[in-house]
N, C-alpha and C positions, 0 to 999 in steps of 0.2 A: 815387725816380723817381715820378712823380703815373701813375695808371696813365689809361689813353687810358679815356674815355668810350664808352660803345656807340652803335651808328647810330643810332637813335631818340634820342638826347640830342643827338648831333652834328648830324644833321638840322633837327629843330626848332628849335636855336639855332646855327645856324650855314649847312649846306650848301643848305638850303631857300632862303637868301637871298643867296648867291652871297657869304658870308663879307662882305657889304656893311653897317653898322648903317643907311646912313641908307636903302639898300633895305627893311632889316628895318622901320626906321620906316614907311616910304610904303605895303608890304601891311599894315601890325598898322591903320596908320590907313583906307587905303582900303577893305580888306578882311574883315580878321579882326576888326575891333570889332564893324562892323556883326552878324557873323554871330554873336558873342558876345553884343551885344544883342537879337536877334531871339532866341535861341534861348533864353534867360531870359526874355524877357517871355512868350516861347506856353509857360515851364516854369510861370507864375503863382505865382510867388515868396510866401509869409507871412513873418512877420516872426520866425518860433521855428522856423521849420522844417529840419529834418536832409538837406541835399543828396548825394546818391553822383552825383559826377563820375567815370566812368566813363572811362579812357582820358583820363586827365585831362593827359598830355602836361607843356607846359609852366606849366599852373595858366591856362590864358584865359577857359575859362568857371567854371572852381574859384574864382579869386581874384575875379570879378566878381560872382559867388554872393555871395564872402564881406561886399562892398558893400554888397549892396542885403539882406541881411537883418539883425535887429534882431543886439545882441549876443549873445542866447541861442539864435541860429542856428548851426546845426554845418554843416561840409561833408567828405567823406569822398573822401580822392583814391585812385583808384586807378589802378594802369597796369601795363603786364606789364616794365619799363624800369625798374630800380631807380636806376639814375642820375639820370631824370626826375622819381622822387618824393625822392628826396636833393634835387634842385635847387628844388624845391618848399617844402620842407620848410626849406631855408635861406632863400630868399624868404619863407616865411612867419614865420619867426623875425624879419629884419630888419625884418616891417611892425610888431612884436608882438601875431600872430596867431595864433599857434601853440596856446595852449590853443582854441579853435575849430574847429581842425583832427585829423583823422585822416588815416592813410597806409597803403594797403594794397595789398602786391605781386598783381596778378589779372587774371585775363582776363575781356574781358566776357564770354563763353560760360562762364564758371567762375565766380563771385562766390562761393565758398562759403566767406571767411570772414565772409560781411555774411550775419544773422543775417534769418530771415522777417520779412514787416514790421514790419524795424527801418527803412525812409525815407520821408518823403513825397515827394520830387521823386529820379527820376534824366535827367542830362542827358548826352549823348552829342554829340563833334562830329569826324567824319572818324574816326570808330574803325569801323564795319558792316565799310567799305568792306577792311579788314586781318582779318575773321572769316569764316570759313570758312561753321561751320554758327551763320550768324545765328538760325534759329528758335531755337536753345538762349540765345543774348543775349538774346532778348525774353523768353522764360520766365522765364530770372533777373531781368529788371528788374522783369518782374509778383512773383518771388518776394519780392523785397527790399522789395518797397513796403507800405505800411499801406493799409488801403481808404480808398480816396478819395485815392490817392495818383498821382503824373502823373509820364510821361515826355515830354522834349523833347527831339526828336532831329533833326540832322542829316547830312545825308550827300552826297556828289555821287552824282549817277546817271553815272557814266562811259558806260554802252553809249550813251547817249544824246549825247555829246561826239566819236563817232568821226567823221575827216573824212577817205576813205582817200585825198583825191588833197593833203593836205596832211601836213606834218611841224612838231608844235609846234605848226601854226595856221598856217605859211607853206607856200605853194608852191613842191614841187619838184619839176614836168616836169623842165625840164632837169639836175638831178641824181640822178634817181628810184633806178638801179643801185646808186650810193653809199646813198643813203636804205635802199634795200632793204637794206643789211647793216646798216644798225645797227641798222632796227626791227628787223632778225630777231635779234641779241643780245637789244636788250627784251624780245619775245617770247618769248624761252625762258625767261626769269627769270619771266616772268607771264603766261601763256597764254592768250589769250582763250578765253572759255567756261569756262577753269577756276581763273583766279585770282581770289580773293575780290573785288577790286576789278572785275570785268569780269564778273561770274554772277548779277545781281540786277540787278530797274529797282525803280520805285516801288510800282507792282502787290505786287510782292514783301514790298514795309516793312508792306504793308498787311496781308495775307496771315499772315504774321510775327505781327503784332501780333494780327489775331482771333483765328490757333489758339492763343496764349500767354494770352488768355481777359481781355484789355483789353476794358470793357465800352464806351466812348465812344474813339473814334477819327479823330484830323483825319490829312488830307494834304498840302500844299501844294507842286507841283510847278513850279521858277519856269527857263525856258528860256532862256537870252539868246544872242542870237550880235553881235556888232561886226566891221565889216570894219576893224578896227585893233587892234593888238595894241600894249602900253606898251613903249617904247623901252629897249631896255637895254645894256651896254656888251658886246659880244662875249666879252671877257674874264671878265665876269661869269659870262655866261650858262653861259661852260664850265663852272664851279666850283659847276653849280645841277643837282638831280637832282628828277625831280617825284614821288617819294616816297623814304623810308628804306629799298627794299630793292631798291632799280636804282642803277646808276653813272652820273656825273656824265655830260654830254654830253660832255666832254673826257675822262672815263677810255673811255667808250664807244666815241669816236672814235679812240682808242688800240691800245684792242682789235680792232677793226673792219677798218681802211684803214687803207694804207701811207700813207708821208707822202706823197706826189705826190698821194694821192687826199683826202687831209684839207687841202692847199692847195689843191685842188677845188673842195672841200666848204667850204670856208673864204670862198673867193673869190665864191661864188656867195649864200652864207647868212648871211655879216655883214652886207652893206650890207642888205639886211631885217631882221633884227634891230636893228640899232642904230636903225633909220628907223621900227620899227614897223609893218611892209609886212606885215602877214596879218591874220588870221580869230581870232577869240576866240568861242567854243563855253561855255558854261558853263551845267549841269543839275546842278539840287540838290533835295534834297526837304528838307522840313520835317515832320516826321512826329509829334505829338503823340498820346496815349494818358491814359484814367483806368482806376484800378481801383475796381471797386466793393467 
């Protein structure tokens, strides 16, 4: 029997995209390159240089590293997900990459098997946002580095995304009651004010990063909101969870509401969906760092 992978591997390759490839293709394109490439050009890449990809997931900014630097450039995956860097690790065998590659079980608040400046670049992307006490992530990425050595990070600013008269980005007056039991499921699972994703703005990356004793420090804080949100199929949308440690909208709605209230809830919040009929909220920082 193959045994079941953990949330964090399912997530990333899978529940994140509503079990859909050619969805997984339209955010990897629309999405996630862009922010793989941005966060690699402000990491200013050399051509020898040793990378610690930090929460390195499913290899997007690890395997893009492995591109743009010469062959005698190293990258060092790490993740707290052993299935993630298994899945990594086989990937990187099929491109034959693997001797260029390291693999190390850790959290970024914990790096203690990467040795004092043993790296010159660490890059971070959607990991802060899952650590509790991020000033200890930043110490380590200052400990891990060589002088002269640079962090590239990002991260969403959630408190900056809350929109309390919407759900998801769509309007629901008229099912608000309903609405109110499933945030309130959400919210027990990740509490505002006290879940790592909801307890830090950007002030904070920055803050982080002086007392960890970065001597040259950028921010770049990019705000967008669209009153349209990308059309998706209902069905999908059940089988999508907006991180690895909350329940899908469909198991949500499960838990939640009886069935008379999830044909409600149903009736009122597909045709939006499918149609694209809400608000899209998106705050992210770019946080770059030197050590001297």
């Amino acid at each position: 029997m193959t045994k079941a992978s953990d949330r964090w591997h399912r997530w990333l390759t899978d529940v994140r995209f509503g079990g859909d490839p050619a969805v997984r293709e339209q955010i990897l394109t629309d999405v996630l390159y862009p922010v793989r490439d941005t966060v690699l050009d402000k990491a200013q890449l050399k051509p020898g240089d040793t990378v610690l990809d930090v929460g390195a997931g499913d290899g997007l900014i690890a395997f893009g590293a492995l591109e743009r630097l010469s062959p005698s450039g190293h990258v060092i995956f790490t993740d707290i997900s052993q299935d993630l860097l298994d899945h990594c690790r086989a990937a990187a065998a099929a491109e034959g990459q693997l001797d260029r590659c390291s693999f190390v079980l850790a959290s970024a608040d914990s790096l203690t098997a990467i040795t004092d400046c043993r790296v010159d670049v660490v890059t971070t992307r959607s990991v802060l946002i899952y650590v509790k006490d991020k000033a200890a992530a930043l110490r380590e990425f200052h400990r891990v580095l060589r002088p002269g050595g640079r962090i590239s990070v990002y991260e969403p600013i959630n408190v900056l995304m809350h929109d309390p008269d919407r759900f998801l980005g769509y309007d629901i007056t008229p099912i608000k009651p309903l609405v109110d039991k499933v945030e309130a499921l959400y919210q027990s699972i990740q509490p505002p004010g006290e879940d790592p994703m909801l307890d830090f703005d950007d002030r904070d990356l920055v803050r982080h990063a002086e007392q960890a004793g970065f001597a040259q420090i950028d921010l770049e804080l990019r705000v967008t909101v669209k009153n349209r949100t990308q059309p998706i199929r209902w069905e999908q949308g059940l089988r999508m969870s907006g991180n690895p440690l909350v329940p899908t909208l469909g198991e949500a709605l499960d838990r939640t509401l009886s069935p008379q209230e999830i044909t409600e809830f149903t009736a009122y919040l597909k045709p939006l969906v499918e149609s694209g009929t809400g608000r899209r909220r998106l705050a992210v920082a770019y946080l770059t760092a030197t050590k001297e």
